[in-house]
N, CA and C of each residue as an Amber inpcrd file, in Angstrom:
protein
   342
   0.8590000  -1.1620000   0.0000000   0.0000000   0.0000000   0.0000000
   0.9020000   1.2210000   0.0000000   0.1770000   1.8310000  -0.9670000
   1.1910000   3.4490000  -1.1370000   0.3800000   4.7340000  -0.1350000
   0.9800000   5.2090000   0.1830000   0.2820000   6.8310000   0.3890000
   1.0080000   7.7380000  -0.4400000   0.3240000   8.2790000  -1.2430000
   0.9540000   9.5110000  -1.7670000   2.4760000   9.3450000  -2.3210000
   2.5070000   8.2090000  -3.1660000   3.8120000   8.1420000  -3.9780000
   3.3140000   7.0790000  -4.7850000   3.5870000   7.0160000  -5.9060000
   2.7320000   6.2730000  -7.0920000   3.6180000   5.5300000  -7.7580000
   5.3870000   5.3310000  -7.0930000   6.5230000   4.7220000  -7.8170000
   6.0110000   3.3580000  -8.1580000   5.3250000   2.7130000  -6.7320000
   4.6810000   1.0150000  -6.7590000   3.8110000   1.0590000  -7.9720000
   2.8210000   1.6590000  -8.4860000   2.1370000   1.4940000  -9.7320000
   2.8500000   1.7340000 -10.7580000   3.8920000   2.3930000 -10.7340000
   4.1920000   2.5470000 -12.4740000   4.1170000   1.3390000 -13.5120000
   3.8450000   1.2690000 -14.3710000   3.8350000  -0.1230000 -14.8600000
   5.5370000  -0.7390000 -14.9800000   6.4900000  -0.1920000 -14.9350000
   7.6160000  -0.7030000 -15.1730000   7.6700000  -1.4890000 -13.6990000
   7.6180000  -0.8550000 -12.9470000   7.7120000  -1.2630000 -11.3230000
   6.8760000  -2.6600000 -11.0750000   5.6630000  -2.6700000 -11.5450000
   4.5420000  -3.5180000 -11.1410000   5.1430000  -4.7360000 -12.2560000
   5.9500000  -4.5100000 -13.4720000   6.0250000  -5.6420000 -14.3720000
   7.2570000  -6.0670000 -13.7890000   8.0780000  -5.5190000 -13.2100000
   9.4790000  -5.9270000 -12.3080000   8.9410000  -6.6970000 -11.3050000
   7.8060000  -6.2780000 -10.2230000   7.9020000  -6.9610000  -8.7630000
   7.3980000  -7.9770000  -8.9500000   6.3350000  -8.1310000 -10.6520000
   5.4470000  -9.3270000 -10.5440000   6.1620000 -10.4520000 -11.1080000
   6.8460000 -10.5790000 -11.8340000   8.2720000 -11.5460000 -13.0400000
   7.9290000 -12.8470000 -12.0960000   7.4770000 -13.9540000 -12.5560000
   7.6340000 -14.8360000 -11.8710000   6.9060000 -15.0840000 -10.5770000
   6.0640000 -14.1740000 -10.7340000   5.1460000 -13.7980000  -9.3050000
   4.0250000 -13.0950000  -9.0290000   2.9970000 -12.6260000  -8.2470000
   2.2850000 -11.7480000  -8.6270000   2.6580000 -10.4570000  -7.3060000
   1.5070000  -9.1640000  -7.7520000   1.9730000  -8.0020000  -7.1340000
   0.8510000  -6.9370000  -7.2780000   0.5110000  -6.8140000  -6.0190000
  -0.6660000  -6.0310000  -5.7020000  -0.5990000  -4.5270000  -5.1360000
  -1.2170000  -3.3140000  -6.0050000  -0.3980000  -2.1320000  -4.9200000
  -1.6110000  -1.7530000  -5.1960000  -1.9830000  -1.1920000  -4.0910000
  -3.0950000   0.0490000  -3.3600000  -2.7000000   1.2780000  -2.9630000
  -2.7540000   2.4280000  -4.0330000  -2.3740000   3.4090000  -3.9420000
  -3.6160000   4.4940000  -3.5180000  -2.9980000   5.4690000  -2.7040000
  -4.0640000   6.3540000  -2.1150000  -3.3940000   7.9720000  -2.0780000
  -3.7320000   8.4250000  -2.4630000  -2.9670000   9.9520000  -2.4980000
  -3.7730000  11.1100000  -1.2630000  -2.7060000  12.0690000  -0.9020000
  -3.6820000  13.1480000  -0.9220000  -4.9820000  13.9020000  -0.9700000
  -5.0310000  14.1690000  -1.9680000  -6.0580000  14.3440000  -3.2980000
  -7.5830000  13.2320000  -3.2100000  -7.2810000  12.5230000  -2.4030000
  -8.3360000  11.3240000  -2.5880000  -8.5450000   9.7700000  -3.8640000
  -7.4930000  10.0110000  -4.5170000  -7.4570000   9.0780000  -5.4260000
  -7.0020000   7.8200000  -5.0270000  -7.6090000   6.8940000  -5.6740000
  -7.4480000   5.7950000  -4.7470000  -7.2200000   4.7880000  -6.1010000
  -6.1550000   3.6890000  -6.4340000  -6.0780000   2.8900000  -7.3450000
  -5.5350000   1.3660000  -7.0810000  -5.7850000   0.5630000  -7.7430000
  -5.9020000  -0.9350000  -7.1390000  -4.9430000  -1.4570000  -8.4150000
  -3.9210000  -1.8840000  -8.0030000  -3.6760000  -2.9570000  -9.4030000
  -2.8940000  -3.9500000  -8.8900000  -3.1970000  -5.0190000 -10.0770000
  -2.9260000  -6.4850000  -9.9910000  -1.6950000  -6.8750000 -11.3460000
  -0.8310000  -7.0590000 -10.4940000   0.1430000  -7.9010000 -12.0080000
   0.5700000  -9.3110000 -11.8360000   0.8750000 -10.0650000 -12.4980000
   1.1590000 -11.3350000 -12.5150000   2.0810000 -11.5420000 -13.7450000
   3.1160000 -12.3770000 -13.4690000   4.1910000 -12.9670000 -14.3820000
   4.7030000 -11.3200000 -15.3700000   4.7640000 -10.1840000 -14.7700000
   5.4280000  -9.2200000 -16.1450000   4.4310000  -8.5570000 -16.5040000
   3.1060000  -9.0610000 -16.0550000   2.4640000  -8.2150000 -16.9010000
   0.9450000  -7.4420000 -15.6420000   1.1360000  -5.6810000 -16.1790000
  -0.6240000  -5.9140000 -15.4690000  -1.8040000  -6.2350000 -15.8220000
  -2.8110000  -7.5660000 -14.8740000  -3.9810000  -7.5900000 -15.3880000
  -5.0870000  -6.8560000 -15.3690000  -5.3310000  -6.3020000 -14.2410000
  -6.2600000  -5.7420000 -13.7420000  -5.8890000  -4.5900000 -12.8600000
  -6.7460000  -3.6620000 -13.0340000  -6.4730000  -2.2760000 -12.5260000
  -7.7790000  -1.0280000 -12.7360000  -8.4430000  -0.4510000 -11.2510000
  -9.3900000  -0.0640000 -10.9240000  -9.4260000   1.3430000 -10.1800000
 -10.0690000   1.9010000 -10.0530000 -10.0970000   2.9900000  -8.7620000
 -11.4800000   2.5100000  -8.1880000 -11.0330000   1.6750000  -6.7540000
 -12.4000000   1.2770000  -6.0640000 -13.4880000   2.0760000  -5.9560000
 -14.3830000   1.5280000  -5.6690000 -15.7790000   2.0700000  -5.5980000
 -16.3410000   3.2550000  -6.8750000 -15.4780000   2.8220000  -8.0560000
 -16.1590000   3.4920000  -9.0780000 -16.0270000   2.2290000 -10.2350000
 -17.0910000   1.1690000 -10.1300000 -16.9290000   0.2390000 -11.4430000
 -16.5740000   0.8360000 -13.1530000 -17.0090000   1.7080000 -13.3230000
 -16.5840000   2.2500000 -14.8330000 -15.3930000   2.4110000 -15.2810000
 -14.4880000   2.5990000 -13.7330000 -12.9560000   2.4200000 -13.6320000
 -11.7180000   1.3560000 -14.1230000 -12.5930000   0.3160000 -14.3840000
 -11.4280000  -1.4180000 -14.1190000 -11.1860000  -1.5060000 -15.4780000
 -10.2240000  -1.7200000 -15.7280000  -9.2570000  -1.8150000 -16.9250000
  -9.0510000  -3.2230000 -16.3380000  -8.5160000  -4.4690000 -17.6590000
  -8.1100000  -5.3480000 -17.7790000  -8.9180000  -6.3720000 -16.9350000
  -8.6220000  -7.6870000 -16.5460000  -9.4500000  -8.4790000 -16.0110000
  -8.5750000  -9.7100000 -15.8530000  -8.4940000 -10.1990000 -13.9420000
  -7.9430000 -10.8070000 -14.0080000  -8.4980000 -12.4300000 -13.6330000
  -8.0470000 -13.1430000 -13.6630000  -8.8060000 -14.7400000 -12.6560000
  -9.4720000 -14.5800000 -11.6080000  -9.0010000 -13.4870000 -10.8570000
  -9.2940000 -13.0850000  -8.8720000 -10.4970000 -12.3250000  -9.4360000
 -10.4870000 -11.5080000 -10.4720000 -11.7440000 -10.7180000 -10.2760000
 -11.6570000  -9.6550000  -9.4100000 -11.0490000  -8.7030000  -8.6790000
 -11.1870000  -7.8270000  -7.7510000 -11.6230000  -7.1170000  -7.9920000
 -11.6760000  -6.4180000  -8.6900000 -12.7820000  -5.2740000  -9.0470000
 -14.6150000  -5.6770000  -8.1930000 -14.5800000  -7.1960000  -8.8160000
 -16.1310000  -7.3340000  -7.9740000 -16.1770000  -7.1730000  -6.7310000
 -15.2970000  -8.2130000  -6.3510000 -14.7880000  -8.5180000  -4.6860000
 -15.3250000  -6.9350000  -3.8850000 -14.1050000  -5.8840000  -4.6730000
 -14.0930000  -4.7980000  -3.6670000 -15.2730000  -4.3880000  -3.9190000
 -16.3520000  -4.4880000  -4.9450000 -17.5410000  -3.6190000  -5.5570000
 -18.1610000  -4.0460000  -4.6170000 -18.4980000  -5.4720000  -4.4170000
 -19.4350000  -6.0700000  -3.5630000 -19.3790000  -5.5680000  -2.1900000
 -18.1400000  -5.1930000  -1.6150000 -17.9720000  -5.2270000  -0.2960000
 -18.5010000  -3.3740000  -0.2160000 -17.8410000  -2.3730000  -0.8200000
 -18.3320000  -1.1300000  -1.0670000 -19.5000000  -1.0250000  -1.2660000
 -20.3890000  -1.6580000  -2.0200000 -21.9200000  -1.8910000  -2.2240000
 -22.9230000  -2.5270000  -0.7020000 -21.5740000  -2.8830000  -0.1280000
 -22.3970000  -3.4140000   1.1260000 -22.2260000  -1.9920000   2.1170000
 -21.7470000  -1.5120000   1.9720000 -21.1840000  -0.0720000   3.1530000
 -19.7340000  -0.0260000   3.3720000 -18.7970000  -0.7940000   2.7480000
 -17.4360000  -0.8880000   3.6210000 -17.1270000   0.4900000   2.6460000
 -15.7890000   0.9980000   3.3630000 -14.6790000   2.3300000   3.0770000
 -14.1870000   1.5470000   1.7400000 -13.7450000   1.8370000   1.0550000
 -12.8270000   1.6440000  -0.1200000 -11.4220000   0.9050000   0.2760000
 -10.8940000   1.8760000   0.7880000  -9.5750000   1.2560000   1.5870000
  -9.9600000  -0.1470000   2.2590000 -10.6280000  -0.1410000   3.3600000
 -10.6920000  -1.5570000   3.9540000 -11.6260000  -2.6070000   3.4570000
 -11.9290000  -2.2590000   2.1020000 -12.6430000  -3.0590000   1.2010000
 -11.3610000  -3.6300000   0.3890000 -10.4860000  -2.5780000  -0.1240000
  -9.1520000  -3.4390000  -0.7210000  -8.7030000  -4.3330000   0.1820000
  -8.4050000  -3.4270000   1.4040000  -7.5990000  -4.2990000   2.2790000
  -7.9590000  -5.7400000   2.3890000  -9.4420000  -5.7980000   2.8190000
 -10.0500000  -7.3010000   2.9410000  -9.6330000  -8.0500000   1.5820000
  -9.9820000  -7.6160000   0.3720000 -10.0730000  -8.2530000  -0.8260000
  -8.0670000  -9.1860000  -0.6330000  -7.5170000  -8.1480000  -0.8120000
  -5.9360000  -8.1420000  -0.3440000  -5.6290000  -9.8550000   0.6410000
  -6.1490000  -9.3360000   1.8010000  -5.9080000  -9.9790000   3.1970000
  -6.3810000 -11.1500000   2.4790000  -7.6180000 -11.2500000   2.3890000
  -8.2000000 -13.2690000   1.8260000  -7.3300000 -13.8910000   0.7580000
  -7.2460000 -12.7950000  -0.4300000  -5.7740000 -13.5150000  -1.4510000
  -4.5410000 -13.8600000  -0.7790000  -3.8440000 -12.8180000  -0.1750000
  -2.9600000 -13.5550000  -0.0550000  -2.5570000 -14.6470000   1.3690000
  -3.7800000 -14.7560000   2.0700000  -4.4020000 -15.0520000   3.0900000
  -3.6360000 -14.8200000   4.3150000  -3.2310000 -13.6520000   4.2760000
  -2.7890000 -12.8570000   5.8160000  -3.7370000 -11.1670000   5.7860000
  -3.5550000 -11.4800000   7.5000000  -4.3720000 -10.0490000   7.6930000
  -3.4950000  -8.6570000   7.2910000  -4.1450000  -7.9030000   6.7870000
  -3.7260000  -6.7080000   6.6110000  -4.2580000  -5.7380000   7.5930000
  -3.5280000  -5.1110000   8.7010000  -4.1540000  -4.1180000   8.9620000
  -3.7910000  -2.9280000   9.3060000  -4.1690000  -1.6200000   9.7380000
  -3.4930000  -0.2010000   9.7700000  -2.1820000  -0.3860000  10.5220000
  -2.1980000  -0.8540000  11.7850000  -0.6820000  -0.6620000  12.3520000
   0.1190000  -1.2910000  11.1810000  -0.1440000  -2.8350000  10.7730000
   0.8840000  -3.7320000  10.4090000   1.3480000  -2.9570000   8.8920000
   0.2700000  -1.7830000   8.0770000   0.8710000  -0.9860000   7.2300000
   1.0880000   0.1150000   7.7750000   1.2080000   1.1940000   8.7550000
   1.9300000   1.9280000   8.4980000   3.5660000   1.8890000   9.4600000
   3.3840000   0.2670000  10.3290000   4.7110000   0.1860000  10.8850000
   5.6210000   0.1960000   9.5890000   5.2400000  -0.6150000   8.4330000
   6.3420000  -0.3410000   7.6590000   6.9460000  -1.8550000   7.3120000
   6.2170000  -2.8770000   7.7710000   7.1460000  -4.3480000   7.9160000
   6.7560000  -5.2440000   6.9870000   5.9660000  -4.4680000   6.1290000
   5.5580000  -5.9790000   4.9760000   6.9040000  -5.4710000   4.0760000
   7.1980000  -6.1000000   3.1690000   8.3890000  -5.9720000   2.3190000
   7.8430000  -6.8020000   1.1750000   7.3750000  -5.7500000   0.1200000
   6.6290000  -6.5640000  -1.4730000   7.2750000  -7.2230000  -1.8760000
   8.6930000  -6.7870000  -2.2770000   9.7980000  -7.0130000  -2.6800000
  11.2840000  -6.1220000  -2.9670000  12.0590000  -6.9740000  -4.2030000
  13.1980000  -6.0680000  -4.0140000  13.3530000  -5.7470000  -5.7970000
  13.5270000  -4.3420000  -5.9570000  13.8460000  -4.3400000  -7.9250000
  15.5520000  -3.8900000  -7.9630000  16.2750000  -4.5430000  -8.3310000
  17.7280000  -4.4120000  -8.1780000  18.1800000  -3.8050000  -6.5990000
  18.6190000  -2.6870000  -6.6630000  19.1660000  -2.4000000  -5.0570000
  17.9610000  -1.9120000  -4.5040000  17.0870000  -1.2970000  -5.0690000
  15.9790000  -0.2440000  -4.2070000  14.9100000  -1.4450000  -3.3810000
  14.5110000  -1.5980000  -2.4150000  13.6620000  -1.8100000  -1.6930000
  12.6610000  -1.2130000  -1.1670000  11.2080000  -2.4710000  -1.8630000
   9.7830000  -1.6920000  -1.6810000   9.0240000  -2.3340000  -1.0310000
């Protein structure tokens, strides 16, 4: 999860962390913008700004776009609608302390660590 730095979405970034793997970033700015994307093996599949369906580009196996629609359609925040969607895939909890202590580690793209 990003706040207000959008390096994790660039697509070069997201086709690096995913190579052989997949890679999920939840970006949230300032501004209120909020964006979801999914890459797998190099490439991105899927990519949304929650709680606005007209938003989702590409389409992946997981489907998240519904996941989070459904859960936003029920009353949840956007954010802890990703988060949940997030937490059941990769089946650990996600939650505010454990992101903003700082201790998940996505991965590594040559020396920089994200």
């Amino acid at each position: 999860m990003e706040f207000d730095n959008p390096i994790g979405c660039t697509e070069r970034i997201m086709r690096d962390l995913s190579e052989r793997t997949e890679s999920i970033t939840l970006l949230r700015t300032a501004k209120a913008l909020k964006t979801f994307h999914y890459a797998a093996n190099g490439k991105v599949h899927e990519w949304f700004e929650p709680g606005y369906p007209p938003s989702v580009r590409g389409r992946s196996r997981y489907n998240f776009a519904r996941k989070v629609h459904a859960l936003t359609s029920a009353g949840a925040d956007t954010i802890t609608a990703c988060s949940q969607v997030i937490s059941l895939h990769i089946g650990q909890e996600l939650t505010t302390e454990t992101l903003e202590a700082g201790s998940l580690r996505s991965g590594e793209v040559g020396w920089f660590a994200y």
